[in-house]
Structure formats: C-alpha cells, structure tokens
C-alpha positions in Angstrom: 87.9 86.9 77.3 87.4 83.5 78.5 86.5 83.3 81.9 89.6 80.8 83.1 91.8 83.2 81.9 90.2 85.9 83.6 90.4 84.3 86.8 93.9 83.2 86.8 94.8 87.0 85.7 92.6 88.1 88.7 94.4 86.0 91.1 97.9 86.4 90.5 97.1 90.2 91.0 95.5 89.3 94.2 98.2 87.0 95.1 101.1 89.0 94.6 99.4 92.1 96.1 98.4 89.9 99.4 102.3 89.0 99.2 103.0 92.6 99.4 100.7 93.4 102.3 101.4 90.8 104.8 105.2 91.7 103.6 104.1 95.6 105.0 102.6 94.1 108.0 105.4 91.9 109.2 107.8 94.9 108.1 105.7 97.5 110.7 105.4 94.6 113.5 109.1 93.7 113.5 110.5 97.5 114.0 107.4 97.6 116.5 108.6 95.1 118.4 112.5 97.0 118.9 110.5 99.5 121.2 110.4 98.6 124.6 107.3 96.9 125.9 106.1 93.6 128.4 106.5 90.7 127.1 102.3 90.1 127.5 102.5 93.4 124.9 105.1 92.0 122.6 102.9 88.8 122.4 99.9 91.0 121.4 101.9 92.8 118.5 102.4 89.4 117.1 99.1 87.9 117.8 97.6 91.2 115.7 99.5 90.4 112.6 97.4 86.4 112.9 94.5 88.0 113.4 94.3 90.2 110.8 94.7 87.1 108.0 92.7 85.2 110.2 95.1 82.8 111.1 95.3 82.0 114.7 93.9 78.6 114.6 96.1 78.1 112.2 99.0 78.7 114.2 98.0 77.6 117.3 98.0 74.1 115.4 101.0 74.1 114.9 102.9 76.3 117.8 102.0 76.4 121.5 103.6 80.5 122.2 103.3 83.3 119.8 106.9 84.7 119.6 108.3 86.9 116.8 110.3 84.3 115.5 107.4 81.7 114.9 105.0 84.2 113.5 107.8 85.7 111.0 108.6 82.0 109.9 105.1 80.8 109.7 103.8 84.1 107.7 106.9 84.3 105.6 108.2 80.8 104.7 105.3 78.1 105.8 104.7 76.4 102.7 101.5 74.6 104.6 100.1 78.1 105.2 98.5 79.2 102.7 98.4 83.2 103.1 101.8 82.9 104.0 104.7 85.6 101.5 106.3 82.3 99.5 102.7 80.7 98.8 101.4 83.4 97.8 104.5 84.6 95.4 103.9 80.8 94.5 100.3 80.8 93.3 100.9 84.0 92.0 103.1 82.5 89.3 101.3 79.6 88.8 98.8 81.6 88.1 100.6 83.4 85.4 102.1 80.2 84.1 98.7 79.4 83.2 98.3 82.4 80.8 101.7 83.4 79.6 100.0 84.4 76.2 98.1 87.0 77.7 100.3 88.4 79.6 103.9 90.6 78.4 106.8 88.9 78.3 108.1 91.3 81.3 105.3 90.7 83.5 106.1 86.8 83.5 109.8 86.9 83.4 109.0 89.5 86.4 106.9 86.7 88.5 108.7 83.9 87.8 112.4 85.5 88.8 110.7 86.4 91.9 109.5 83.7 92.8 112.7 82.0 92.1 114.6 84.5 94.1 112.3 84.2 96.9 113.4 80.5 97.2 117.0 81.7 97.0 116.5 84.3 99.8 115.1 81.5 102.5 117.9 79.0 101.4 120.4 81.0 101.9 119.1 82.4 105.3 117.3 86.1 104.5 114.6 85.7 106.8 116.6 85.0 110.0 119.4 87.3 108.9 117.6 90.2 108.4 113.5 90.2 108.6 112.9 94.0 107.3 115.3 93.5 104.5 113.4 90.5 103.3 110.1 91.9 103.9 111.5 95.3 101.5 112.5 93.5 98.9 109.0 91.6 98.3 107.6 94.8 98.5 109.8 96.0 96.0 109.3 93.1 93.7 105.1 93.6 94.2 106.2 97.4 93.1 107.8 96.2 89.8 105.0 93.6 89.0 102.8 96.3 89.1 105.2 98.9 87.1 105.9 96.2 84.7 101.8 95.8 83.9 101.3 99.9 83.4 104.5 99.9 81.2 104.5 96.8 79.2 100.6 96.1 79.1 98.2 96.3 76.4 95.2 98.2 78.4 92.5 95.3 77.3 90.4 93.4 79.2 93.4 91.4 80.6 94.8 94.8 81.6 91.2 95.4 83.6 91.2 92.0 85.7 94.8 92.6 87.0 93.8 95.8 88.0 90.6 94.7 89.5 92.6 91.8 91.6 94.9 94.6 92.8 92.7 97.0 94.2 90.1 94.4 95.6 92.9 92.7 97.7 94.5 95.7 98.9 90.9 97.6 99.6 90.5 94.1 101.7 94.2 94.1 103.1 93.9 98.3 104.6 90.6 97.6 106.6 91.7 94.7 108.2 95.2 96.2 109.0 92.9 99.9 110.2 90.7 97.5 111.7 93.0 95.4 114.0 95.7 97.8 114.7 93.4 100.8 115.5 91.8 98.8 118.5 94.9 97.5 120.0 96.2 101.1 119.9 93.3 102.9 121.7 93.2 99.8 124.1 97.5 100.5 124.5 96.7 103.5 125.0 94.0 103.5 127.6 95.5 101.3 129.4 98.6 103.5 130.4 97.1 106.7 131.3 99.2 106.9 134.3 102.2 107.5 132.6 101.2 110.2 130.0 104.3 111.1 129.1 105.5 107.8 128.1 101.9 107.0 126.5 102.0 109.8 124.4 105.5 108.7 123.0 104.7 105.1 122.2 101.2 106.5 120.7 103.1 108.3 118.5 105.5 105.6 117.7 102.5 102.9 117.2 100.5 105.6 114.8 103.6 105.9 113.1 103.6 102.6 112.1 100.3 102.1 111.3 100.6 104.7 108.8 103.9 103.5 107.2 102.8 100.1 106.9 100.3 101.6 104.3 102.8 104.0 102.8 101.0 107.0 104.2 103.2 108.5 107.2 104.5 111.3 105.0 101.0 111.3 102.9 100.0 112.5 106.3 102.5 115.1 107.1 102.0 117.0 103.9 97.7 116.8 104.0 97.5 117.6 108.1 100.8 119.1 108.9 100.1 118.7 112.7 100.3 115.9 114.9 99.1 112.9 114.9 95.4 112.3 115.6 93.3 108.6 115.4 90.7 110.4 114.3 92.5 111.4 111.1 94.1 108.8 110.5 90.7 106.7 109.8 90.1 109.8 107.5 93.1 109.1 105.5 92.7 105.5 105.2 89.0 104.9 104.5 87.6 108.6 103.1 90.9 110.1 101.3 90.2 109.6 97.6 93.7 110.7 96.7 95.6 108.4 99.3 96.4 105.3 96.9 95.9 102.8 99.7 92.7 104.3 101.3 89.2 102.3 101.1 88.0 104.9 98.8 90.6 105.1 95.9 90.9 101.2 95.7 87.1 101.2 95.5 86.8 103.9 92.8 89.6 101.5 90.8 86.8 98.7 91.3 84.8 100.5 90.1 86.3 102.1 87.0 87.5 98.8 86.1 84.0 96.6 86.8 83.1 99.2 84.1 85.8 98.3 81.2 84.5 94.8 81.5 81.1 94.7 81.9 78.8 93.0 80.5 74.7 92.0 80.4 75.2 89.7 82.9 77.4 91.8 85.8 74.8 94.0 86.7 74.9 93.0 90.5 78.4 93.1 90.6 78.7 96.6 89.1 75.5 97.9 91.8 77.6 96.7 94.6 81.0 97.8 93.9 79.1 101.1 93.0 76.9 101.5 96.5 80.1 100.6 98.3 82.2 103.7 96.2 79.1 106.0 97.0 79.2 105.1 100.5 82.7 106.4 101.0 82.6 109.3 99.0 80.1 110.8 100.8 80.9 109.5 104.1 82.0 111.6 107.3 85.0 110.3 109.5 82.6 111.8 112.5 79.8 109.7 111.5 81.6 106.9 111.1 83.4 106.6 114.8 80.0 107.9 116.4 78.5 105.0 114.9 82.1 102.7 115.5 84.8 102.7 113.7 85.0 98.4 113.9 81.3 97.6 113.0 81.8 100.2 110.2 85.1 97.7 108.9 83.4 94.7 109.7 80.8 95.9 107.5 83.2 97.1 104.4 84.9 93.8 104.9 81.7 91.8 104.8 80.5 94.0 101.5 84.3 93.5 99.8 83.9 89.7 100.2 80.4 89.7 98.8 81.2 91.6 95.8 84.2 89.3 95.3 81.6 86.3 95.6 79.5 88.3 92.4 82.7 89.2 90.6 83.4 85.4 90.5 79.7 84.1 89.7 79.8 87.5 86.8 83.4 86.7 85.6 85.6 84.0 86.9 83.3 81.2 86.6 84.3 78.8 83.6 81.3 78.4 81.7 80.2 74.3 81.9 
C-alpha cells in the first residue's frame, strides 16, 4: 500500500475516534457539573477537560474565565481549534475524501453524512439546546464508522491502518482522561474529609463518571460486584485485557495489527508497541500506585507518542 494512503486511512481513524473521546469527556463533565459544588470546583471540572487535550493556552487566548459554556463551545464547535468535535469530524473526512477507492462505499457515505449533519446540528442550535444529546449522537456516529469498517471492509492492509489509528488514539485518549481525572478526584476528595458523609457521596458520583465516560461503569459492576474503589478502577482501565477501552486491550490491537502490516523496515516500531503490550500484561495495579499512578501515565503517554513518531517514519512517510 502506498504510504499516503496509508496515512490518510490512519488519520481519519484517529480523527474520528478523538471526535468520539472528547465527545465522552464533555458528555461526563456536563452531567458532572448538575451536582452541586463551588463555583472554584465547577471551574476545575472544566479546566480538567483543557487539560487533558492540552489546550489551556489555547483557550486562555481566546477567553479570560473558564465557564461551561465557553469550554463546551470551544471543544465542540471552534473551527480555529483544532482538537475541537467539528474539526476533527472535518479532517476525518477529508481524510477519507482523499482515498474513497480504498475505502467501502458505506464507510464514506458514513463520514461524509456525518460530517454534514454535524454542521446541521450547530446551525440549527444542538449544542446550546441540549449539550449531552449532541455529545451522544457523535458518539453514536463514531460507533457506526467503526461498525460500518468490521461489516463492510475487506480485512487488508487498509483494514489494518484503520484499526491501528483506532486503538492508538483511544490507548492515548484513556490515560490522559485516567490521568487527569484520577488526581483531581483524590485531591476532591482529600480535601473534604470533614464532611465524610457528603465526600463519600460525591466520590461515588465522580468515580461514576469517570468510568462511564470510558463505557466501563457496568463493566465494573459485573467484574467487582462491590463498591467502588480507585484502586480498581486504575486496574480496569490500564491492566484489564478484556475491558475494550483499557491501556492493555488497545495495545494488544497495536500490536496484532503492527503485525498484519509489517514489513523489513518496521522493526522498531513493532519492538516498541510490543515492550509497551508486555509491560501491561504483566503489570501489577499495586506496583503501579506504589511507584505513582501519574509518572506511570506520563510514561505510557510519552511511550504511545514515540511509537506513533516510528509508526509514521515505518509507514506514513511518502516515500521522496
């Protein structure tokens, strides 16, 4: 396959999933903020969902206070942000503009209506009508993206780089989310000890959260069956092999497809991506928070972007 195609089949993956995430994010932050809490608190909630794309110079550029309403417009409908839901669902297509022939006539049809839906949605008012409604229906639309690729998709090398984008972004997307929200928890948490029966019920409510906005709240019910615990749910989301949207499946998906397209030249990115899967499946949740649970995601984070930097040079490089 050549490698432009490659790359454009790579990013709209990436794109579309990243459209999905911060889609989750804002979802999780926005029923967050209906619980009561400070304002100083409900400015924190916001300025968490910034930080985990990275983006509060970016917004402070352009807003003086972080307020929900801002932060939802800026993350959802800026077109001069570039992580925001419409560019990304954006860049998504036009990446799968670019290679219409190697892609099903159901997975472009799929990402071009969205993207031309999404436009509808924030003409006609979605995102100030209803937030969470808006933020379901992208992830629905990521859901049928993918659905349409496993159902309409020859399972070739074009087949593989989807995939690869997928899980690379969304291996990315979980320790940044685990990352951000699981110290502003603990520190939430701390810092009400005086009230313990009021700190116990928003610590539910906040773990709650952080476990739907991965999809995982009744993933955790059925493997723990007890209550909540932080310590399990960093288990869930970095060790679990069978929880979709933990570090470990998305990395054993790397993985699996680094394999399908390797070739003599993508030896580094194959030992990484494989050092990286071995590392979490014999990892120990104990081990990890002895040692701390944020230099341990900085880390992961670090090793994901690297092995997206080797992935390009291996793959996604045209050849000159």
């Amino acid at each position: 396959m050549l490698s432009r195609t490659a790359d454009h089949l790579f990013w709209m993956s990436r794109y579309t999933e990243r459209a999905e995430n911060t889609a989750r994010m804002l979802s999780v932050s926005y029923d967050t903020s209906m619980l009561p809490m400070r304002p100083d608190d409900a400015a924190r909630t916001w300025q968490g969902v910034l930080s985990i794309s990275e983006l509060i110079p970016a917004y402070q550029a352009r807003y003086r206070d972080i307020t929900r309403d801002n932060v939802l417009f800026f993350m959802v409908a800026d077109e001069s942000n570039p992580a925001s839901i419409v560019s990304c669902l954006h860049a998504a297509r036009e990446n799968a503009r670019a290679v219409r022939g190697a892609l099903s006539t159901e997975v472009w049809e799929t990402q071009n209506q969205t993207w031309l839906a999404m436009r509808k949605h924030l003409q006609e008012g979605s995102l100030g009508k209803d937030p969470g409604h808006l933020a379901e229906w992208v992830k629905y639309r990521s859901h049928l993206s993918r659905g349409v690729v496993l159902g309409t998709m020859l399972q070739d090398e074009a087949f593989n780089f989807l995939r690869l984008g997928t899980f690379l972004e969304r291996a990315d997307n979980t320790a940044r989310l685990l990352d951000v929200r699981f110290h502003a928890i603990q520190r939430d948490y701390h810092g009400m000890e005086s009230e313990r029966k009021t700190a116990q019920q928003l610590d539910f409510y906040h773990w709650s959260a952080l476990l739907r906005s991965v999809s995982a709240f009744e993933v955790y019910r059925k493997v723990y069956r007890d209550v909540i615990t932080p310590e399990r749910v960093a288990d869930l989301l970095v060790l679990r092999a069978d929880m979709p949207r933990s570090l470990h499946a998305c990395m054993r998906e790397v993985v699996d497809n680094l394999k399908a397209v390797a070739h003599e030249g993508s030896q580094e990115s194959q030992r990484k991506a494989g050092r990286l899967l071995a590392d979490l499946q014999y990892g120990r949740i104990d081990e990890i928070l002895d040692t701390g649970l944020h230099a341990y995601l900085t880390q992961f984070l670090d090793r994901v972007n690297m092995l997206g930097e080797f992935i390009t040079r291996d793959f996604l490089v045209p050849e000159l």
